[in-house]
C-alpha positions, 0 to 999 in steps of 0.5 A: 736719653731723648734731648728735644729742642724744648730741654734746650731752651729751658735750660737757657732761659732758666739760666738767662733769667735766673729762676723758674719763676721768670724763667716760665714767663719766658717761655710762655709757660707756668711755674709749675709745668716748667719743674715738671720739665725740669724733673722729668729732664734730670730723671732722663740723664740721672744727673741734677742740672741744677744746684738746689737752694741756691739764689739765683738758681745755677746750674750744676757742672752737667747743667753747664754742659747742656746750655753749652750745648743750647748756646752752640745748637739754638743759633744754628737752628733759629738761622736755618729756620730763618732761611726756610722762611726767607725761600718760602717768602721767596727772599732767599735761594740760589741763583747759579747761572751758566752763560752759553753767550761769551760776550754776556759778560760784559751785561752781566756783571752790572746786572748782578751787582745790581741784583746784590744790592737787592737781594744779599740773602740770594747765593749768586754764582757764575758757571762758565764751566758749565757752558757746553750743558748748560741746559742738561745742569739746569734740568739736574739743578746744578745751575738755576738760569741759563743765558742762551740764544738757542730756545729749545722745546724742554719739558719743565722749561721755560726760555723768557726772552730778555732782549733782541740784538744785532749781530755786527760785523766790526774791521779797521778803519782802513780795511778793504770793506771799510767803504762797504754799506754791508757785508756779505758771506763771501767777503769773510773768504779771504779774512781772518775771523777773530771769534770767542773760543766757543764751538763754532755753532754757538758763534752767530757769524757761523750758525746765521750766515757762514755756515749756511752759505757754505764759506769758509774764513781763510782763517779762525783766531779766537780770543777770549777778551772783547777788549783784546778782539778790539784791540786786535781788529784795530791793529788790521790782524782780522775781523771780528762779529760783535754783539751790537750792544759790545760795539757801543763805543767803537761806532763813534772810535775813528779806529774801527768801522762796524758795518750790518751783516747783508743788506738788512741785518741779522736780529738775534734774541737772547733768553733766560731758560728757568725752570718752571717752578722757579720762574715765579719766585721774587728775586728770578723776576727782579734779576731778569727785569735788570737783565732787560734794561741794562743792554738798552743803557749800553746802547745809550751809554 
């Protein structure tokens, strides 16, 4: 017996509409060539699907069984039709994002609840997990966007800028370099380094100025929370080196002194690294305009 998707939507509609007759003109059909269908149905299962001179026409018990069927199949498949046509239109998808910056939670989160008013059909999901290969998972397309400020020649990707930042050093109020203009590498020899619990050429105190200068922190604390690094800095148990755009509000803390790192300051981009299908369609351009503008309402806010 081949059951095709048309048996199940003429089983229904003659059921909803109680007779061939109204029963054709729902489906667009004649009278006639719908009994053909009918006929050639019942001959498939060897049973009637309907009980013959009864008004409205009903179903018989197997008749009964195959619009369970319908009613339980049309729905699951109008649904999927629905969502090919919502990816095709670019009003659907996935968007799974792996972060490689451990501050960009506190931008992200805004961005995304902003996104999701937007766009309630996108299926959108975080992958901290993922963070150390990220770029490997984006090219098996386990995640969809990758938040990095480390641009790498990909074949099939592409990293689009989203903003530039400022990497800034942040102490106590009362700290030794509290009366400094800048900070230089050897001022952080003699300091506990309070960090996120990344790898250390993920931190851009390391990669951008310890690392090269060849110094070293006395010590390393690291910390997951940006509260709880605040927190700790205030308290004088370190020193810490923040996003510019974390540090909104400790500028104007009575606290907390953030100073520039060397004379003229550390300027770091972040990007989006999409693949390169992916880069065209609808919601992945709206949710990275969001991503550019909110750090600039941090800033301002």
């Amino acid at each position: 017996m081949h059951i095709e998707f048309r048996h199940l939507r003429t089983i229904k509609a003659i059921h909803d509409a109680g007779g061939l007759a109204r029963a054709a003109e729902l489906l667009n059909m004649t009278q006639s060539a719908l009994s053909h269908q009918v006929k050639g149905l019942e001959e498939q299962a060897g049973v009637e699907l309907f009980v013959r001179r009864s008004k409205p026409l009903k179903l018989s018990a197997a008749g009964q069984k195959m619009l369970r069927a319908a009613e339980d199949i049309l729905p699951r498949v109008t649904a999927l039709e629905e969502e090919f046509t919502g990816l095709v239109k670019g009003r659907s998808g996935r968007l799974h994002i792996a972060i490689e910056c451990h501050a960009c939670f506190d931008w992200l989160f805004p961005v995304l609840e902003r996104f999701r008013k937007a766009w309630g059909d996108v299926d959108v999901d975080i992958r901290p997990g993922l963070a150390f290969d990220a770029l490997p998972a984006l090219k098996r397309e386990e995640v969809d966007l990758v938040i990095s400020s480390d641009p790498e020649d990909l074949p099939g990707i592409s990293f689009l800028p989203l903003f530039d930042y400022e990497p800034v050093f942040v102490a106590s109020a009362t700290h030794r370099l509290a009366a400094q203009d800048y900070v230089t590498a050897p001022d952080f020899r003699e300091e506990t380094l309070i960090t996120y619990p990344v790898d250390r050429n993920r931190l851009d105190v390391f990669t951008q100025l310890l690392t090269p200068a060849k110094v070293e922190p006395r010590a390393i604390r690291q910390v997951e929370l940006t509260a709880v690094i605040l927190l700790l800095v205030a308290s004088g148990r370190g020193v810490s080196v923040l996003p510019d755009w974390v540090l909104r509000d400790v500028r104007y803390h009575s606290d907390y002194v953030t100073k520039r790192i060397t004379e003229h300051g550390l300027t770091r981009r972040l990007y989006a690294a999409v693949r390169d299908e992916d880069a065209g369609k609808p919601f992945m351009a709206h949710v990275l305009r969001l991503a550019r503008t909110e750090p600039v309402k941090l800033q301002r806010g």
